[in-house]
C-alpha positions as CSV (number, residue, x, y, z in Angstrom):
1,X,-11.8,20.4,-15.3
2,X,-8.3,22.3,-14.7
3,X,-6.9,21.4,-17.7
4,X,-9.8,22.9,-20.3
5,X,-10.0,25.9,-17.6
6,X,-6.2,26.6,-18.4
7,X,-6.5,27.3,-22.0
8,X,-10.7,28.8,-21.9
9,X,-10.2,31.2,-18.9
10,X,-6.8,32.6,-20.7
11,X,-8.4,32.9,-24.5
12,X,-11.8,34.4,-23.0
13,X,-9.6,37.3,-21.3
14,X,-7.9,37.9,-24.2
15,X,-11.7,38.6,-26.2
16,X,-12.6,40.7,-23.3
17,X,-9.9,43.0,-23.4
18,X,-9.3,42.7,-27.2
19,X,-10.6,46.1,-28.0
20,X,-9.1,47.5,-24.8
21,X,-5.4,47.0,-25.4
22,X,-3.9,48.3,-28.0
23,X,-1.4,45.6,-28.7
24,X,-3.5,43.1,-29.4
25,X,-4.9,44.9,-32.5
26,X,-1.3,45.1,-33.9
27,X,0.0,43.6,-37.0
28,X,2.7,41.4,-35.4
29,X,0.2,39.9,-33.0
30,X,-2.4,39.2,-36.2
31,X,0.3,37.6,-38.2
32,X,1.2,36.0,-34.7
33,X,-2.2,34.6,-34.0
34,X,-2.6,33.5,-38.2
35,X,0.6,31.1,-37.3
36,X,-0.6,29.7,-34.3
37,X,-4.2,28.9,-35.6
38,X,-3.2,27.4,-39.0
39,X,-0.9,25.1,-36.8
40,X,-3.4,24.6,-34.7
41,X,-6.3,24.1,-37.0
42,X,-4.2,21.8,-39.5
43,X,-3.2,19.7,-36.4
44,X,-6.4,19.1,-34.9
45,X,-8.2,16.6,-37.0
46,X,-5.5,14.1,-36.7
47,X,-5.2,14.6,-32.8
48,X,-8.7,14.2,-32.5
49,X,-8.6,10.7,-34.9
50,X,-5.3,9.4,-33.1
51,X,-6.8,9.8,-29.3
52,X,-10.0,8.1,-30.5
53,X,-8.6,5.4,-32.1
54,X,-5.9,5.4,-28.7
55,X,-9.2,5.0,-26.7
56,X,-10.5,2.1,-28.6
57,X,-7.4,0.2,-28.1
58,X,-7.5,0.9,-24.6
59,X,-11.0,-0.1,-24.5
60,X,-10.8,-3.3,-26.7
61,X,-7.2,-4.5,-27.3
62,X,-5.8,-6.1,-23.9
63,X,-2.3,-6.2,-23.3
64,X,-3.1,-9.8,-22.9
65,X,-4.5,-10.0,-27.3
66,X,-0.9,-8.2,-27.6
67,X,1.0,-10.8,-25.7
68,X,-0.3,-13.4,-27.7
69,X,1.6,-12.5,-30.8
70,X,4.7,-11.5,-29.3
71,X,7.3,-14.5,-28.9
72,X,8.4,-15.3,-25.8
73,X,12.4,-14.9,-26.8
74,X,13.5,-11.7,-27.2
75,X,15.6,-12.1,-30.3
76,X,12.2,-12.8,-32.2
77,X,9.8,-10.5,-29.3
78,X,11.5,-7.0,-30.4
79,X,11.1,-7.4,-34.0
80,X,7.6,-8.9,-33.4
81,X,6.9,-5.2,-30.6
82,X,8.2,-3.2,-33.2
83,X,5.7,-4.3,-35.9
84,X,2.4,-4.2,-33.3
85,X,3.6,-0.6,-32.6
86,X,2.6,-0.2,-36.4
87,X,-0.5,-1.8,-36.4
88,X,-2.0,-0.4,-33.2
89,X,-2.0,3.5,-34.0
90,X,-1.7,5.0,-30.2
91,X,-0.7,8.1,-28.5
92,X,2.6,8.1,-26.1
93,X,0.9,9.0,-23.0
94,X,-1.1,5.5,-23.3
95,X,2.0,3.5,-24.6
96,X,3.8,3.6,-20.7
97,X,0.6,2.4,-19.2
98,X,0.2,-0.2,-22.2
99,X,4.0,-1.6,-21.4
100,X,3.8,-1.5,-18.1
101,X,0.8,-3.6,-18.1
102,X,2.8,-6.1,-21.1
103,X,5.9,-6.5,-18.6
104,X,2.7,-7.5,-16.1
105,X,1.7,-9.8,-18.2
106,X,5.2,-11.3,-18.9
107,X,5.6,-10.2,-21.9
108,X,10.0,-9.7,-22.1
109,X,10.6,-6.4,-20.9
110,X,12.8,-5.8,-24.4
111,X,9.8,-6.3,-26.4
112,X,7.5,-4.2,-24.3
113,X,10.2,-0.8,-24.0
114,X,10.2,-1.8,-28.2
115,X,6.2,-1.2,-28.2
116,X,6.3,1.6,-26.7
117,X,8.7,3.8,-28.5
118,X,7.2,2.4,-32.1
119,X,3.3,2.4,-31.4
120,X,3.4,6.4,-30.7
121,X,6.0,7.1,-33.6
122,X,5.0,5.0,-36.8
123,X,1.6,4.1,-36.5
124,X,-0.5,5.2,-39.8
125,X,-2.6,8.0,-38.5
126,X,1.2,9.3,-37.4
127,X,2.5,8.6,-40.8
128,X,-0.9,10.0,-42.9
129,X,-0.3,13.6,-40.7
130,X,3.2,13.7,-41.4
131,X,2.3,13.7,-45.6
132,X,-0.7,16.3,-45.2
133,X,2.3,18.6,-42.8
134,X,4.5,18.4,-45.6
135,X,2.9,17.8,-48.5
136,X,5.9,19.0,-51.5
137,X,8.6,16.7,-49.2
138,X,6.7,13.3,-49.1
139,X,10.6,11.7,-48.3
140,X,10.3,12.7,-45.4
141,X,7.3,10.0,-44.5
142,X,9.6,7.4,-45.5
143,X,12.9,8.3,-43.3
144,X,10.5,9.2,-40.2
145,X,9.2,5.6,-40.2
146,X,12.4,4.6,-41.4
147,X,14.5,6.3,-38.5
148,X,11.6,5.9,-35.5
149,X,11.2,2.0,-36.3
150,X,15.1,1.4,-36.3
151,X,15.5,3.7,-33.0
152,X,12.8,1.6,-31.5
153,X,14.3,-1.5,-32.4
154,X,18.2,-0.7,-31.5
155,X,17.3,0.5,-28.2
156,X,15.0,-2.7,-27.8
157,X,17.9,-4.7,-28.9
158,X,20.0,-3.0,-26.5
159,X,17.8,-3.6,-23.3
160,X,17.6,-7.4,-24.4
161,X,21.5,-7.6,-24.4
162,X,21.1,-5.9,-20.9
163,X,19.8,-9.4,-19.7
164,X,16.9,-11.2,-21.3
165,X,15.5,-12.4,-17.4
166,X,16.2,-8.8,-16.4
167,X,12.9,-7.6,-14.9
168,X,11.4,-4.2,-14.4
169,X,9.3,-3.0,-11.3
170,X,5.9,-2.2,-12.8
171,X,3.8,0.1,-10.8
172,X,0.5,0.4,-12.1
173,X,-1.4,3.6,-11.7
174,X,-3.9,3.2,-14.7
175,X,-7.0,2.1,-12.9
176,X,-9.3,0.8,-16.0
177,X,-13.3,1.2,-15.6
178,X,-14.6,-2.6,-15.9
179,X,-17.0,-1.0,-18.5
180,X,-15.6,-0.6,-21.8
181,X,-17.2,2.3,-23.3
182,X,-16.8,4.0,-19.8
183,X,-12.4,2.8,-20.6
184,X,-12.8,4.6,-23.9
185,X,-14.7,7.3,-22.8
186,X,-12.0,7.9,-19.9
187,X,-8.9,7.1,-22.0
188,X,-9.9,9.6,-25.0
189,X,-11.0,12.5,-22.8
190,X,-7.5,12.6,-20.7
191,X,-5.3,12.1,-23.9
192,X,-7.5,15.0,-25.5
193,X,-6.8,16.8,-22.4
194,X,-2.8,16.0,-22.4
195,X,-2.4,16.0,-26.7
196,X,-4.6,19.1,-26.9
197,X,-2.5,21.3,-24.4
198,X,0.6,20.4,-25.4
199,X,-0.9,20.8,-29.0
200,X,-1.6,24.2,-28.0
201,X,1.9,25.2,-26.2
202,X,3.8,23.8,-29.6
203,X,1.9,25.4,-32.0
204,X,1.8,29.0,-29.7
205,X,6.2,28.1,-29.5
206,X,6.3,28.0,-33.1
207,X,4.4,31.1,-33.9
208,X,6.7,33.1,-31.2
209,X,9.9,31.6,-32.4
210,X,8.8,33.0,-36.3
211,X,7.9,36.4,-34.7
212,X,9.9,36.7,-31.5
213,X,13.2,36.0,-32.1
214,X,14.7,38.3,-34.8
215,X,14.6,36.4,-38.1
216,X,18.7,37.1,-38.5
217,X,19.7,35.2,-35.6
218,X,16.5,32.0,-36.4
219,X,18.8,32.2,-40.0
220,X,22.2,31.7,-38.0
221,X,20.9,28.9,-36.4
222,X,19.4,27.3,-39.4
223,X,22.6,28.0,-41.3
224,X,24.7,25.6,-38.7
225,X,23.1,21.8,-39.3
226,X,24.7,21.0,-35.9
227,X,23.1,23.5,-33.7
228,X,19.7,23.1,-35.4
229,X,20.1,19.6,-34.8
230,X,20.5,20.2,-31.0
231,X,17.5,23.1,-31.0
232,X,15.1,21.0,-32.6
233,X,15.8,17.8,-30.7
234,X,15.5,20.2,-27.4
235,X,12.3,21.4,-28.3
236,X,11.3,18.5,-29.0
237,X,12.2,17.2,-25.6
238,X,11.1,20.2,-24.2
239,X,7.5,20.8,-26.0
240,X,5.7,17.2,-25.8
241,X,3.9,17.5,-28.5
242,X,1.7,14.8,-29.1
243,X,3.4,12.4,-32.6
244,X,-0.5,13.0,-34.1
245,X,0.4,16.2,-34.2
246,X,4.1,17.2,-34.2
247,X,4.8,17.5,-37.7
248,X,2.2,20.3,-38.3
249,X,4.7,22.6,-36.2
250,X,7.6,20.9,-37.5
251,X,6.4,22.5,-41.3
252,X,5.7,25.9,-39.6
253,X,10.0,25.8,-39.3
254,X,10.2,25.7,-42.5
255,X,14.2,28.0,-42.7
256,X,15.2,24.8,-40.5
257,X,16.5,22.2,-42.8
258,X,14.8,18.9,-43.1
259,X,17.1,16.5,-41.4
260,X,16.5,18.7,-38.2
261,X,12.8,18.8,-38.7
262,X,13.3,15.1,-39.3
263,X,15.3,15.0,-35.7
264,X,12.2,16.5,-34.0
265,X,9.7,14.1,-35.6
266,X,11.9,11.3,-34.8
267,X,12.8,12.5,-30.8
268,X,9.4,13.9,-29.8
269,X,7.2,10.7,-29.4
270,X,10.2,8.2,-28.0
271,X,11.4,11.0,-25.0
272,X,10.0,14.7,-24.3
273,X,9.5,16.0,-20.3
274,X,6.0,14.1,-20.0
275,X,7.1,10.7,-21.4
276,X,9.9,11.2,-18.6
277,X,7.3,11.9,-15.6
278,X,5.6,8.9,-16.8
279,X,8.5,6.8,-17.2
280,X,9.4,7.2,-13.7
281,X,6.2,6.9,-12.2
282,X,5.5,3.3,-13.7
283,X,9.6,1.7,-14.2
284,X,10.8,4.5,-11.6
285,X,13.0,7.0,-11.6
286,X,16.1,4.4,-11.6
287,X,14.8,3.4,-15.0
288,X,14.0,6.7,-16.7
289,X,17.8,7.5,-15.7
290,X,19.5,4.9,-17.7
291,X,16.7,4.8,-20.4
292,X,15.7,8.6,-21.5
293,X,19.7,9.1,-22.1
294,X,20.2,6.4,-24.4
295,X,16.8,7.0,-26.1
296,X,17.6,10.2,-26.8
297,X,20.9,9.7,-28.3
298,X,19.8,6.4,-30.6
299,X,17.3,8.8,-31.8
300,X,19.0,11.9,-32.7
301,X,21.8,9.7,-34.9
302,X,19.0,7.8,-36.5
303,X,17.1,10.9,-37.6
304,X,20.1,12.2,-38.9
305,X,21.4,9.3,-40.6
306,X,18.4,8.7,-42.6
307,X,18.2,12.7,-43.6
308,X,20.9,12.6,-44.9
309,X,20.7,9.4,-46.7
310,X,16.9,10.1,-48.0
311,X,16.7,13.7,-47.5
């Protein structure tokens, strides 16, 4: 209940004392509030589809089905990961408890780390919201599944030359219902929870960066590739915007070139802040150390390779 009460109690004040404050009747704060919603708005749909169709997975698909089809060498297990992460369309915070549960199982941890940076990042609802964000730069579909599915597999790759009988310690806190509409039920109303705030906070960023920050020194930015590169993959980082939803404030950038927008896209669902706290709390902190880093940087040069090959 504290998460809903965090964004109701805040927007109900603000109707309350609408007519009271003088500010809020203000032009800025109207063409402030028409950003936010129409982020907001465009976004929803799709965040509502992925976290349902998240829950069912949860609900129905056991990391044991997923094992199945997953060979047990690595060299042929992180190409096989990579293309599950397409087929099962899931949202990050449910891909660390998903992996977790693979390595369990003992699925190769190469494969798993594989799944869980692809499933969030190229699955179709994913790839569907990207096209309606940006509808007159359809390209850019192409090199964000393109740059997240090569990211995912490189840094697979890279864990499995780490040592394929390395192991991970695995601490599971996901305690599933034995009931499996109560496991949808529970799974879809905490990632509507999670997606829908950080929804909230990245469309209410975007808004204030196209209002806040005087449009000269947004331009100077978006004039150097370079440093929009490094803003957009910090926000990204930074905002943990859920993938279903990302590129609706990615298009609400729009003086940032598309290779950075394309960084964002590409960084968002394989490392932001919550991804980290989960991370650590399931591989530990050890872990989320050595792996976050790496992620991070495989991710950035793939976005930008592929922007400015297809872009």
């Amino acid at each position: 209940m504290i998460g809903p009460a965090l964004v109701v109690i805040p927007l109900a004040a603000a109707l309350v004392v609408r007519g009271r404050v003088g500010w809020l009747e203000g032009d800025s704060v109207r063409l402030w509030s028409t950003l936010f919603v129409s982020i907001t708005v465009q976004a929803l749909p799709f965040l509502a589809l992925g976290v349902v169709l998240s829950g069912l997975i949860a609900a129905f698909v056991s990391p044991a089905m997923v094992e199945r089809f997953v060979p047990k060498r690595p060299v042929f297990a992180v190409p096989a990961a990579g293309v599950a992460g397409l087929a099962l369309p899931g949202c990050e915070c449910g891909s660390v408890p998903i992996a977790g549960r693979l390595i369990g199982a003992g699925t190769p941890p190469a494969a798993a780390l594989t799944f869980l940076l692809a499933a969030p990042a190229i699955n179709p609802v994913v790839l569907v919201s990207t096209a309606v964000a940006f509808p007159g730069d359809r390209m850019i579909v192409l090199a964000r599944f393109l740059a997240s599915f090569v990211a995912a597999m490189a840094v697979g790759a890279w864990w499995a030359r780490r040592g394929s009988d390395q192991r991970l310690d695995v601490t599971d806190h996901d305690h599933e219902a034995a009931n499996r509409f109560l496991r949808f039920t529970e799974s879809a109303s905490r990632d509507l929870i999670h997606a829908g705030g950080y929804l909230v906070v990245g469309a209410a960023a975007a808004a204030t960066l196209q209002l806040v920050i005087p449009r000269s020194a947004l331009d100077v930015v978006a004039d150097n590739e370079l440093l929009s590169i490094a803003l957009m993959a910090g926000l990204a980082v930074l905002l943990s915007i859920c993938s279903e939803a990302d590129a609706f404030v990615a298009a609400g950038l729009p003086q940032f070139s598309l290779t950075s927008r394309l960084v964002f896209l590409v960084v968002g669902p394989v490392i932001d802040l919550k991804l980290l706290a989960m991370q650590s709390g399931v591989f530990g902190r050890r872990f989320a150390m050595v792996f976050a880093p790496v992620t991070l940087l495989v991710a950035v040069a793939c976005a930008v390779f592929f922007g400015q090959v297809l872009l």
